[in-house]
C-alpha positions as CSV (number, residue, x, y, z in Angstrom):
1,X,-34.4,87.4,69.5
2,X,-35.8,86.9,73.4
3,X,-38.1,83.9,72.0
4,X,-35.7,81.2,73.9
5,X,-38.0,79.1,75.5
6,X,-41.5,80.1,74.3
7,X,-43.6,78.3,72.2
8,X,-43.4,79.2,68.7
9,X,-44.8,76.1,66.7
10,X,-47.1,73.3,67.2
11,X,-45.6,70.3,69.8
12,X,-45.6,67.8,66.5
13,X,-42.8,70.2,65.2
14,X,-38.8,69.3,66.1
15,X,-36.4,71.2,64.2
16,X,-33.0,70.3,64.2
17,X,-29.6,71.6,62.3
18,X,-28.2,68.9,61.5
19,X,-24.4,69.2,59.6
20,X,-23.8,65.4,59.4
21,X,-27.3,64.3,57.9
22,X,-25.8,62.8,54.3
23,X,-29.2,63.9,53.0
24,X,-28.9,67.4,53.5
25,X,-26.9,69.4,50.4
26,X,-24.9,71.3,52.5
27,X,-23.3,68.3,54.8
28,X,-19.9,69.5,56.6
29,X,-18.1,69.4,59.8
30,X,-16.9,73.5,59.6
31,X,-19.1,76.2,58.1
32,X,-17.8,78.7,55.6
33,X,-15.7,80.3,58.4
34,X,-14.1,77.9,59.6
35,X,-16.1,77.3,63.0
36,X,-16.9,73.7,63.6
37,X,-19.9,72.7,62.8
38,X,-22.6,70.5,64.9
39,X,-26.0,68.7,65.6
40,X,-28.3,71.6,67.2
41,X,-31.7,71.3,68.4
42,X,-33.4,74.4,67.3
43,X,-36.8,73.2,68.0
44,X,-38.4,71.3,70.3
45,X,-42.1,69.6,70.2
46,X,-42.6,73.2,69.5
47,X,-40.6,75.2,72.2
48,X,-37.8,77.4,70.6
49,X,-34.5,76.2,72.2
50,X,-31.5,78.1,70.3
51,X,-30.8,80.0,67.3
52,X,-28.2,79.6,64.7
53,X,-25.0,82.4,64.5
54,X,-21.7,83.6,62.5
55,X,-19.1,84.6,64.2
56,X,-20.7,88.5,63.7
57,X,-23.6,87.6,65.3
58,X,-22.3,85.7,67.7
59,X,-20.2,88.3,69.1
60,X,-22.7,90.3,68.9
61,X,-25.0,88.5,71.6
62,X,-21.2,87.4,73.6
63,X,-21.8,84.0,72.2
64,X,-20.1,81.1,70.3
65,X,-20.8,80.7,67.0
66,X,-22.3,77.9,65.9
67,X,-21.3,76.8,63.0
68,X,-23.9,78.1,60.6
69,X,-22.0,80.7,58.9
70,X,-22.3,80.2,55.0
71,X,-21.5,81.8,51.8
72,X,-22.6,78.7,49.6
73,X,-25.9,77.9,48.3
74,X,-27.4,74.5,48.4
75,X,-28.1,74.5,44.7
76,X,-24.4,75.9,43.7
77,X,-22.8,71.5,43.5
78,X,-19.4,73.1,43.3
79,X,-19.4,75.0,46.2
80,X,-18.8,78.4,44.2
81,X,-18.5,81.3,47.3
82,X,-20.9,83.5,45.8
83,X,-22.5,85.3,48.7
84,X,-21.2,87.3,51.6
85,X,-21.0,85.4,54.7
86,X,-24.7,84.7,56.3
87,X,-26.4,82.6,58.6
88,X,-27.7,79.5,57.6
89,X,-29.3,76.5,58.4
90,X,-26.5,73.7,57.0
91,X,-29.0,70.8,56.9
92,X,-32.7,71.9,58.6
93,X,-34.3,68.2,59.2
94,X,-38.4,68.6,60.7
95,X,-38.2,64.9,63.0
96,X,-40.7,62.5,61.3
97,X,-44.3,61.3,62.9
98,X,-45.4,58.1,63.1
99,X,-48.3,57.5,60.5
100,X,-47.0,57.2,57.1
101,X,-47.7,59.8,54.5
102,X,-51.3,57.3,53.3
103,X,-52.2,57.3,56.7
104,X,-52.2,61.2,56.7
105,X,-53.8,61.3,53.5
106,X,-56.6,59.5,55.0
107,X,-57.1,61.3,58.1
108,X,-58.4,64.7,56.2
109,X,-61.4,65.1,56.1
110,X,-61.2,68.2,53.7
111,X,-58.2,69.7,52.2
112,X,-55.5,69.9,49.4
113,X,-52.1,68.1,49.2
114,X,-49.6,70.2,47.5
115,X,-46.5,68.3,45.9
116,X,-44.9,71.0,44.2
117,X,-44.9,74.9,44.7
118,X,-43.1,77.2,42.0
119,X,-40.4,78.7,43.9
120,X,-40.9,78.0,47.6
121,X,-39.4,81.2,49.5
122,X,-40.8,83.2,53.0
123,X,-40.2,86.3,54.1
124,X,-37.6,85.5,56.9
125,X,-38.5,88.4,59.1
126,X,-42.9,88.9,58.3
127,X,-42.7,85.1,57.9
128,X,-45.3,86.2,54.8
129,X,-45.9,83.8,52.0
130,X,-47.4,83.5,48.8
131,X,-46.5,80.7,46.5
132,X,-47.8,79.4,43.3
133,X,-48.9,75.6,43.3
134,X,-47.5,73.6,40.6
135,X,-48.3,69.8,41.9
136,X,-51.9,69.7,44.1
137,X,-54.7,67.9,44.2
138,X,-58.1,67.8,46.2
139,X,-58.9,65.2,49.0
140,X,-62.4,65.1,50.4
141,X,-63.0,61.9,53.1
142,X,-59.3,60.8,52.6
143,X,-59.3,60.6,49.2
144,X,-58.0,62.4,46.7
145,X,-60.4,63.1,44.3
146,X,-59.1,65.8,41.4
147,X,-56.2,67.7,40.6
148,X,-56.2,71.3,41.3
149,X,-55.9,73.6,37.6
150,X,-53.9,76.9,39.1
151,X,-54.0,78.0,42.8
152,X,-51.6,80.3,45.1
153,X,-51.1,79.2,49.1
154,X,-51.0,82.7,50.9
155,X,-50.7,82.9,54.4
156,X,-47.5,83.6,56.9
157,X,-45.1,80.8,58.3
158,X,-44.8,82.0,61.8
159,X,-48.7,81.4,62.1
160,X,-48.5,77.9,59.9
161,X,-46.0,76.2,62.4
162,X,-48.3,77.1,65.2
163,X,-51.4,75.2,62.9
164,X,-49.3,72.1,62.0
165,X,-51.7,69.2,63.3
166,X,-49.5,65.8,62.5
167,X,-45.9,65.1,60.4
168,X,-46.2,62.2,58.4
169,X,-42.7,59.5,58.3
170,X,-41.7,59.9,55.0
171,X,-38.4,62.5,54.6
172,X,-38.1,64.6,51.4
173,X,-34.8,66.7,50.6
174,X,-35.4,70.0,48.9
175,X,-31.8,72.1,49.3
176,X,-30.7,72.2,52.7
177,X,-34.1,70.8,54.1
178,X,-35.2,67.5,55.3
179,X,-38.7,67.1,55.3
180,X,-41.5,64.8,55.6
181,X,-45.5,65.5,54.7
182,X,-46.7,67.6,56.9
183,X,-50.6,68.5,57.2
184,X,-51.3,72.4,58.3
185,X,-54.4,73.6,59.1
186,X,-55.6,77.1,58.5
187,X,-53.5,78.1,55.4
188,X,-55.1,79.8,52.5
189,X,-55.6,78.6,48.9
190,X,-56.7,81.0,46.5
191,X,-57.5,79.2,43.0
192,X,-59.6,76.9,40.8
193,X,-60.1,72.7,40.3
C-alpha cells in the first residue's frame, strides 16, 4: 500500500480490470459478494493508479469496494465456490502496442521467445519467480533460429515490469488475463539449446 501514484512499471505497461472484457474467464457485472463490478484502471503507462478490494479490505482502508471480491477460480467453468472470499483481478487485460507480435520478433537483437511456461505462478508479495519453460526458442538478429531443449526463467515480477521495453498488438487469454507479447529485458534463463 502507499504506492498510489509512483512509478511501478515501465510507461509501455497499462493495466486495466476489466469485468466486461468477453475474453476474460471471469466476466461479471457483481463480484462474489455481491458488490458491483466495473472497468478500473490499475495501471497507467506505468504509474500505479488504484488497487483492487473486498469489502474486508475495503473497510479496512475506509474505502468502497471494488468489485474484485472472488471465491471462484478462472479454471473452475462451473463456477464451483471453492475458496474463501479473496481479492482478485476479474479480467486483468495489459493494453496492446502498436507493432505486431513479427515486428517485435524482429526488433531483438538477442533473446528467447517463450510460448509456454509449466505452471505460470509469482509470489504475490516478493514478486519472486521461477518457472519452467515448456514452449521457447532462440532469436539472434530477429530470427528465430533453434528451439530451446529445457530452461527455467528466474527473476522477480516487480523488477520485470519496470524492464518491459515494447507490448506487441496481439491479445492472448490465459485464465483471468488478457495479454499480448510482451518483450522484457533483464530476466534470467537458466538452461540448455
Amino acid at each position: 500500500m502507499g504506492k498510489a501514484g509512483e512509478e511501478v512499471a515501465s510507461r509501455s505497461v497499462t493495466l486495466t480490470d476489466d469485468p466486461s472484457d468477453e475474453r476474460g474467464m471471469l466476466s461479471s457485472s457483481y463480484d462474489d459478494e455481491g458488490a458491483p463490478a466495473s472497468k478500473k484502471t490499475l495501471v497507467d503507462k506505468g504509474v500505479l493508479e488504484s488497487y483492487l478490494y473486498d469489502s474486508y479490505n475495503a473497510s479496512l482502508e475506509s474505502m468502497d469496494p471494488s468489485g474484485n471480491g472472488l471465491r471462484r477460480r478462472p479454471e473452475d467453468a462451473q463456477g464451483i465456490y471453492l475458496d474463501p472470499i479473496g481479492v482478485w483481478p476479474m479480467n486483468l487485460v495489459l493494453a496492446p502496442g502498436t507493432k505486431s507480435r513479427v515486428e517485435l520478433i524482429a526488433s531483438v537483437d538477442e533473446g528467447v521467445l517463450i510460448e509456454r511456461l509449466a505452471y505460470p505462478e509469482v509470489n504475490p508479495i516478493t514478486g519472486a519467480f521461477g518457472l519452467e519453460v515448456r514452449c521457447g526458442r532462440m532469436i539472434k538478429k530477429g530470427e528465430i533460429v533453434q528451439a530451446i531443449d529445457r530452461a527455467l526463467l528466474v527473476g522477480n515480477m516487480f523488477e520485470a515490469l519496470r524492464n518491459v521495453k515494447e507490448v506487441a498488438n496481439d491479445s492472448t487469454v490465459f485464465k483471468y488475463c488478457v495479454v499480448p507479447t510482451i518483450c522484457f529485458d533483464g530476466i534470467e534463463l537458466v538452461g540448455s539449446a
